[in-house]
ZAZAMAR-518566 format. One record per atom (N, C-alpha, C, CB): residue number from 1; chain; atom name; x, y, z. Coordinates in Angstrom, 2 decimals. Glycine has a CB too. Layout:
BEGIN
+-----+------+------+---------+---------+---------+
| pos | unit | site |    east |   north |      up |
+-----+------+------+---------+---------+---------+
| NUM |    A |   CA |       X |       Y |       Z |
...
+-----+------+------+---------+---------+---------+
END
This chain:
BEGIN
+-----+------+------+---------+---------+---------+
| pos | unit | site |    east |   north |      up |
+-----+------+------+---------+---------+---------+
|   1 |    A |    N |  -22.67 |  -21.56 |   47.59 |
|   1 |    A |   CA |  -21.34 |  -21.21 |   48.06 |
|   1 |    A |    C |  -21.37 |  -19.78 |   48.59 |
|   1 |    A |   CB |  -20.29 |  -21.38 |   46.93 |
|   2 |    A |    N |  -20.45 |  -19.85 |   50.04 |
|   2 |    A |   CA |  -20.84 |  -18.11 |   50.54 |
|   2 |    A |    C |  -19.37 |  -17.51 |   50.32 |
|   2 |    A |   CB |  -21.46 |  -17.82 |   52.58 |
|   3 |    A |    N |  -19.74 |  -16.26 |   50.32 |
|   3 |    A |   CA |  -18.27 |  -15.32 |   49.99 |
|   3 |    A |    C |  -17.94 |  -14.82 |   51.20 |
|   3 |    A |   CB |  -18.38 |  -13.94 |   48.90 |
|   4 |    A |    N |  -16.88 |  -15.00 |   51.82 |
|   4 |    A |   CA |  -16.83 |  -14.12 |   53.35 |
|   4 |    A |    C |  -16.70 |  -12.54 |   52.96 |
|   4 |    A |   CB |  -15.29 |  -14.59 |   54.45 |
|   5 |    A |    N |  -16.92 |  -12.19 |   54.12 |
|   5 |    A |   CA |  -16.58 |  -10.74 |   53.87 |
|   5 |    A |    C |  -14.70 |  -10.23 |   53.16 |
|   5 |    A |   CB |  -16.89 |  -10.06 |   55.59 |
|   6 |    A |    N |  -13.96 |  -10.80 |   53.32 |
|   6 |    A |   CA |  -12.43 |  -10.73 |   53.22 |
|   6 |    A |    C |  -12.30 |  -10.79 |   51.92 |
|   6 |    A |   CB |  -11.57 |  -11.81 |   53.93 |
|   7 |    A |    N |  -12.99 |  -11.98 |   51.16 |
|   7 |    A |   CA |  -13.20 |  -12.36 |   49.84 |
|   7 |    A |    C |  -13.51 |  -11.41 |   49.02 |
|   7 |    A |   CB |  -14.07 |  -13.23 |   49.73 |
|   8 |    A |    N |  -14.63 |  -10.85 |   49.42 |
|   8 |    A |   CA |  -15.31 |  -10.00 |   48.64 |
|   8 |    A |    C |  -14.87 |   -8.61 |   48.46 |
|   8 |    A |   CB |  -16.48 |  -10.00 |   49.07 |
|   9 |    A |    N |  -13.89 |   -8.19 |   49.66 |
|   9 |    A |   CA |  -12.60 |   -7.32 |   49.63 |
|   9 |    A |    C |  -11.62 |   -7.59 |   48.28 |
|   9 |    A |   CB |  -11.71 |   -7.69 |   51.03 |
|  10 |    A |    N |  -11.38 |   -8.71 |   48.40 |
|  10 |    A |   CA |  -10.01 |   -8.96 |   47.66 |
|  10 |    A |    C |  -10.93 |   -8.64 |   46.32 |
|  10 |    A |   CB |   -9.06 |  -10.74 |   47.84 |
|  11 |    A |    N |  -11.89 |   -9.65 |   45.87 |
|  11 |    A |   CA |  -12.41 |   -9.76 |   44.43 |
|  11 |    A |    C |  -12.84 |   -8.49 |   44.16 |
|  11 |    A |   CB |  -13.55 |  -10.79 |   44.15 |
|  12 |    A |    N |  -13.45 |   -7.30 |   45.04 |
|  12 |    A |   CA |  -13.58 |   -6.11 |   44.46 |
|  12 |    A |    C |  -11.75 |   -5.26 |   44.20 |
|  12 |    A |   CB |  -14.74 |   -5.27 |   45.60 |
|  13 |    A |    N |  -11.13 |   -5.76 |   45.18 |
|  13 |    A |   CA |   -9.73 |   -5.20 |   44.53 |
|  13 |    A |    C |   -9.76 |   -5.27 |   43.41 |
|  13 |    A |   CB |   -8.52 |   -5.76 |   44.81 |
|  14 |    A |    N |   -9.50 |   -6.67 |   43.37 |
|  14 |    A |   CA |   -9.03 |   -7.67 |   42.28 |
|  14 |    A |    C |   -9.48 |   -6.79 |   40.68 |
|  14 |    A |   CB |  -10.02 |   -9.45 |   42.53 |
|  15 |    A |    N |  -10.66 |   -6.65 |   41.12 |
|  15 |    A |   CA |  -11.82 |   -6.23 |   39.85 |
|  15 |    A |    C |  -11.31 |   -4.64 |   39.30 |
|  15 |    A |   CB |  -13.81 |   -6.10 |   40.62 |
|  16 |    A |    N |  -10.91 |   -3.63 |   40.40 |
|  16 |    A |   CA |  -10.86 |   -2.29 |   40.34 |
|  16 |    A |    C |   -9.22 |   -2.29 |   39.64 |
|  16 |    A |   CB |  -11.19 |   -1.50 |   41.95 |
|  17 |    A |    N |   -8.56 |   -3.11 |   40.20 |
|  17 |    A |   CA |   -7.08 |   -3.35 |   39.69 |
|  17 |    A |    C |   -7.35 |   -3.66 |   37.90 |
|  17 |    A |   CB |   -6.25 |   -4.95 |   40.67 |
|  18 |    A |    N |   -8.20 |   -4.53 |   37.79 |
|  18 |    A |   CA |   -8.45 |   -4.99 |   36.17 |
|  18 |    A |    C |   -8.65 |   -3.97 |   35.85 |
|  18 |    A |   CB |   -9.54 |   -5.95 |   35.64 |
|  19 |    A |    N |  -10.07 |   -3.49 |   35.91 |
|  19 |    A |   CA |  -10.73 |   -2.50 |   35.17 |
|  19 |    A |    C |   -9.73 |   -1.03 |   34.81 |
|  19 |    A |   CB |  -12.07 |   -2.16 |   36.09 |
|  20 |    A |    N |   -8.24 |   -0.73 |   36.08 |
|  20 |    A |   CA |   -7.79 |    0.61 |   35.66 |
|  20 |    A |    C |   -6.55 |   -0.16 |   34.32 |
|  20 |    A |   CB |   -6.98 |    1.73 |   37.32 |
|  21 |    A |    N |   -6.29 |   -1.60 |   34.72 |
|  21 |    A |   CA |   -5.15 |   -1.82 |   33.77 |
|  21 |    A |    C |   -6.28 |   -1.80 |   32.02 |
|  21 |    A |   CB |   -4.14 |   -3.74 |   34.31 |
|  22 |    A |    N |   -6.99 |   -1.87 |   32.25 |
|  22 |    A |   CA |   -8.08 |   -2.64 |   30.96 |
|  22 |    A |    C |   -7.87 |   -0.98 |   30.19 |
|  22 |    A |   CB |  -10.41 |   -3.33 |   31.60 |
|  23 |    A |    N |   -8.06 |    0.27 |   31.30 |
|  23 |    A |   CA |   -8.51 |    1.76 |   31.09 |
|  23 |    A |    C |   -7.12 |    2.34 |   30.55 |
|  23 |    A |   CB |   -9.12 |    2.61 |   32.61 |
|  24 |    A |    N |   -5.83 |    1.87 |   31.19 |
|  24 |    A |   CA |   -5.08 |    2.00 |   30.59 |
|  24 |    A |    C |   -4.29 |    1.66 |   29.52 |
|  24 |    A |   CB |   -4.88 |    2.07 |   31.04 |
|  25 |    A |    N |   -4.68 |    0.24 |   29.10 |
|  25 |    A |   CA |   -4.24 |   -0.45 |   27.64 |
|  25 |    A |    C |   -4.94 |    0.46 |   26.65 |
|  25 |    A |   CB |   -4.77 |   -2.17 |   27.40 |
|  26 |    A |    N |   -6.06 |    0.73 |   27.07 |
|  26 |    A |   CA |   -7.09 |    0.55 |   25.44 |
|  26 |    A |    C |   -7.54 |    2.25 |   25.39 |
|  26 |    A |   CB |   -9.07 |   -0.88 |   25.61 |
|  27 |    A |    N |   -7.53 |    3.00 |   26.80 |
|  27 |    A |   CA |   -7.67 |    4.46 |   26.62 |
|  27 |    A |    C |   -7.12 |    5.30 |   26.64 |
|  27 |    A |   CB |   -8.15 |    4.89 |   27.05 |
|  28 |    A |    N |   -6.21 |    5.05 |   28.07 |
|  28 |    A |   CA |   -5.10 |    6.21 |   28.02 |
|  28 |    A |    C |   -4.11 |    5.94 |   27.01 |
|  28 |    A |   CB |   -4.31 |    6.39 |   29.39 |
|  29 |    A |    N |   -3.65 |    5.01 |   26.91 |
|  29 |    A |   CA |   -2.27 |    4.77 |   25.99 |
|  29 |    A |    C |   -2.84 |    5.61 |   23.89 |
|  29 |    A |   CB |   -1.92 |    2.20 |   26.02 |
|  30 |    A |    N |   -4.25 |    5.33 |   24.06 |
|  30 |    A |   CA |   -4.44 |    5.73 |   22.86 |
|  30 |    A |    C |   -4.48 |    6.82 |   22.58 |
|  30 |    A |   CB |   -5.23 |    5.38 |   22.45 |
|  31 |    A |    N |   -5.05 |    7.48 |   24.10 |
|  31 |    A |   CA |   -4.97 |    9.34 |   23.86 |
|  31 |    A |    C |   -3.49 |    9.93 |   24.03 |
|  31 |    A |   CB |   -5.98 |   10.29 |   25.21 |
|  32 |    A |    N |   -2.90 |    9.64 |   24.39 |
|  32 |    A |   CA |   -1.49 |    9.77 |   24.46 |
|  32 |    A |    C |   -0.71 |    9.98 |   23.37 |
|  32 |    A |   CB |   -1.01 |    8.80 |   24.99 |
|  33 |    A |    N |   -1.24 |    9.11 |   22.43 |
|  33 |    A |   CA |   -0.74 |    8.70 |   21.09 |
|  33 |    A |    C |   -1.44 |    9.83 |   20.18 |
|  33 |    A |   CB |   -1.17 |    7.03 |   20.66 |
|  34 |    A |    N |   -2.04 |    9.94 |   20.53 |
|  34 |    A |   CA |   -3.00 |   11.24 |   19.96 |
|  34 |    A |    C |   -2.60 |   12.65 |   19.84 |
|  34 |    A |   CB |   -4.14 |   11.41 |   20.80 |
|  35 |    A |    N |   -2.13 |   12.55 |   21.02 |
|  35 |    A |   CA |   -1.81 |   14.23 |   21.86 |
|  35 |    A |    C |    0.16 |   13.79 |   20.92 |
|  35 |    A |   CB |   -1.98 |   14.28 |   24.86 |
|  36 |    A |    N |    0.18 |   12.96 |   21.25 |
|  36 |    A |   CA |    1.97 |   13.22 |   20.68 |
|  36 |    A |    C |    1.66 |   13.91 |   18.99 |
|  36 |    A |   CB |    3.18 |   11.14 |   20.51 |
|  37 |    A |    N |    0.62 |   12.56 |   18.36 |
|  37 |    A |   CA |    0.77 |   13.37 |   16.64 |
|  37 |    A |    C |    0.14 |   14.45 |   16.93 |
|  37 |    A |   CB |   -0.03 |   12.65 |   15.12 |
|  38 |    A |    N |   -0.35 |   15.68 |   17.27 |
|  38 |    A |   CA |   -1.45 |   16.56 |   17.51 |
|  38 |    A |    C |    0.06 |   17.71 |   17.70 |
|  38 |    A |   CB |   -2.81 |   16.09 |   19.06 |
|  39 |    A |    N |    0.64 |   17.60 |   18.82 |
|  39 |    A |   CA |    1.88 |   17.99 |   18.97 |
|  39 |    A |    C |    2.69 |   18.01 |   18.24 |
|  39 |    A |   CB |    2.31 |   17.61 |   19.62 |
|  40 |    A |    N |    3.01 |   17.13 |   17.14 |
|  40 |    A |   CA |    4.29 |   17.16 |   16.45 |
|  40 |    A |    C |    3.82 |   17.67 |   14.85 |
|  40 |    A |   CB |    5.08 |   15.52 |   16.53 |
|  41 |    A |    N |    1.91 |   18.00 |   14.83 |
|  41 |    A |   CA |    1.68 |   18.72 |   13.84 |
|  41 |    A |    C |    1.66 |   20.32 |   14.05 |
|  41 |    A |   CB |    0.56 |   18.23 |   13.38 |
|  42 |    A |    N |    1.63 |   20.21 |   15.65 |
|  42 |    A |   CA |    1.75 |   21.77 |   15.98 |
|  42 |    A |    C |    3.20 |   22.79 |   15.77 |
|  42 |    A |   CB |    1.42 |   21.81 |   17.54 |
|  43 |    A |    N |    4.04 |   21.50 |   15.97 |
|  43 |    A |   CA |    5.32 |   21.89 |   15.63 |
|  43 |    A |    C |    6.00 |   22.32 |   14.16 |
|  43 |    A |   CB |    5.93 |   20.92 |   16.08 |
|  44 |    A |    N |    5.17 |   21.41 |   13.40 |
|  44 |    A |   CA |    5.66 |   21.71 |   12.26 |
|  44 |    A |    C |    4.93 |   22.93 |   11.41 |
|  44 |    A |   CB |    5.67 |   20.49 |   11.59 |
|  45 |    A |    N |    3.50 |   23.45 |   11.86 |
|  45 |    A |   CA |    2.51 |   24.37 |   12.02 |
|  45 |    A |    C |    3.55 |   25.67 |   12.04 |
|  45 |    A |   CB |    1.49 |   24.09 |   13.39 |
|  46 |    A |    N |    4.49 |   25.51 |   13.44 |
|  46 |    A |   CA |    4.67 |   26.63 |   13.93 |
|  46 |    A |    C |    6.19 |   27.36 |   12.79 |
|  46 |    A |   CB |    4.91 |   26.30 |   15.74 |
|  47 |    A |    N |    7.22 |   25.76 |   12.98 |
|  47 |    A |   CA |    7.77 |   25.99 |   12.04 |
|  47 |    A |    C |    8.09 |   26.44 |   10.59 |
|  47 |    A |   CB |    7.85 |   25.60 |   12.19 |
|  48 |    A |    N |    6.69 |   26.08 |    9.77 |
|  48 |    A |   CA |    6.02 |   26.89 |    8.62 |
|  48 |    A |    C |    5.78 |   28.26 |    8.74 |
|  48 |    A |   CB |    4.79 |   26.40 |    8.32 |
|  49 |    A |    N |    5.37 |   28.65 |    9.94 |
|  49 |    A |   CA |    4.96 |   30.27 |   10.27 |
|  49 |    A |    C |    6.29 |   30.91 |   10.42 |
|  49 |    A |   CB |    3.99 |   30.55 |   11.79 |
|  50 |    A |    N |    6.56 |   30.58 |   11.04 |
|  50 |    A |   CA |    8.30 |   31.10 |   11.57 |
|  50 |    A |    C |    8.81 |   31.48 |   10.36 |
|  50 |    A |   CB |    9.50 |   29.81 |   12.29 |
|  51 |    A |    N |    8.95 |   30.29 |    9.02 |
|  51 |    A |   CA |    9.77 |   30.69 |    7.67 |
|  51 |    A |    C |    9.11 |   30.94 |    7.08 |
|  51 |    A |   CB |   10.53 |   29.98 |    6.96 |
|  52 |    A |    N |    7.61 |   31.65 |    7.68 |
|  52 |    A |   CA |    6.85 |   32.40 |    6.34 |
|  52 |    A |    C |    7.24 |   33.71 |    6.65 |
|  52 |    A |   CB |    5.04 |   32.28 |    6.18 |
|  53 |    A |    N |    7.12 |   33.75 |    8.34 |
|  53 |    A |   CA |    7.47 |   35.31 |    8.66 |
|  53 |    A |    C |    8.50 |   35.77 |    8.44 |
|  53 |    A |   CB |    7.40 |   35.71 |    9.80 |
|  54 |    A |    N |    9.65 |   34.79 |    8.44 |
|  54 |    A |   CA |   11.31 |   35.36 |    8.38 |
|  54 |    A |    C |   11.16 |   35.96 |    6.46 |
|  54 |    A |   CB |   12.96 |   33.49 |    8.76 |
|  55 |    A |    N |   10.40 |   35.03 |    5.88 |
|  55 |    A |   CA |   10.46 |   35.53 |    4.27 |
|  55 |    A |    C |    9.63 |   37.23 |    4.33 |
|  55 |    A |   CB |    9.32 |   34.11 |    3.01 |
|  56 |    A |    N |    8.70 |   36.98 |    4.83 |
|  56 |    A |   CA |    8.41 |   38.05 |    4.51 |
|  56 |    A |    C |    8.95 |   39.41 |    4.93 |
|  56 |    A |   CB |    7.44 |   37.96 |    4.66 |
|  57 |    A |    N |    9.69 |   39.08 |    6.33 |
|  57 |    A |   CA |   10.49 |   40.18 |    6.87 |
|  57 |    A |    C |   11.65 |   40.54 |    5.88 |
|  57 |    A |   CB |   11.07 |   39.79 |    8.28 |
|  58 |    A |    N |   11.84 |   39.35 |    5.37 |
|  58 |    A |   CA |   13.17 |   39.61 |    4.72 |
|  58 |    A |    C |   12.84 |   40.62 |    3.17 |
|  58 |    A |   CB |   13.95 |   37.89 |    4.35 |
|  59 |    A |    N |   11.64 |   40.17 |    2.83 |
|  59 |    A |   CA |   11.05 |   41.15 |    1.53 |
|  59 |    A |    C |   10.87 |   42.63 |    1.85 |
|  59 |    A |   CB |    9.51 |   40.67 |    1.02 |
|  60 |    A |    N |   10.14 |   42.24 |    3.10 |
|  60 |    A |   CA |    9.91 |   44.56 |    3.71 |
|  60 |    A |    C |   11.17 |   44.69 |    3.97 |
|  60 |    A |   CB |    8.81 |   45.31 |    5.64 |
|  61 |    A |    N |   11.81 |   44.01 |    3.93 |
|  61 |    A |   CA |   13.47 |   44.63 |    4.16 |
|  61 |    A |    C |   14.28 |   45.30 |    3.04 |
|  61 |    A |   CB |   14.47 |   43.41 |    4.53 |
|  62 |    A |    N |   14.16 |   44.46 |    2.16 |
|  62 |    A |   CA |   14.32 |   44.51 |    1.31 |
|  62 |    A |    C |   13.54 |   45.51 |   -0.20 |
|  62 |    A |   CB |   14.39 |   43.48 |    1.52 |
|  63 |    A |    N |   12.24 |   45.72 |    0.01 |
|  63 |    A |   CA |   11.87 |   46.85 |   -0.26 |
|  63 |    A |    C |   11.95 |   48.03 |   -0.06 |
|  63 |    A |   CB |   11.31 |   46.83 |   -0.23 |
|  64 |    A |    N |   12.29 |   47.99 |    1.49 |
|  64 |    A |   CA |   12.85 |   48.89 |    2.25 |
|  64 |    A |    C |   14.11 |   50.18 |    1.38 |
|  64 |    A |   CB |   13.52 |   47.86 |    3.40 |
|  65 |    A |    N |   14.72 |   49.70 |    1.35 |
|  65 |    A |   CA |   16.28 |   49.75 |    0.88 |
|  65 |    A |    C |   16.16 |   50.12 |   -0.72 |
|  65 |    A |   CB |   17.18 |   48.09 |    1.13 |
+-----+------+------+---------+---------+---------+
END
C-alpha cells in the first residue's frame, strides 16, 4: 500500500498534534501543579518572616523605651 505525498502531510500533522496534546496532559499540566504548591509555600515562607520581623521590631521597640 503507497502513501501519497498529501497523506503523509496529514499523518505527520496528525502525529505532531498527538505528541504536543500527549506533552501537555502528562508534562506541562504537572509542572504547573508544581510551580503553584512551590508558590503557595513561598507565600507562606514570606508570611512567617514578615511576623517574625514585625515581633521582633516590636521587642527593640520596646526595649527601647
Amino acid at each position: 500500500m503507497k502513501i501519497s505525498k498529501k497523506e503523509k502531510t496529514m499523518l505527520c500533522v496528525l502525529g505532531s498534534i498527538i505528541v504536543g496534546f500527549l506533552y501537555y496532559q502528562f508534562i506541562y499540566l504537572s509542572q504547573v501543579d508544581q510551580l503553584q504548591q512551590k508558590v503557595g509555600k513561598e507565600n507562606e515562607l514570606k508570611q512567617k518572616y514578615d511576623t517574625v520581623m514585625n515581633t521582633i521590631k516590636s521587642m527593640e521597640d520596646k526595649k527601647v523605651t
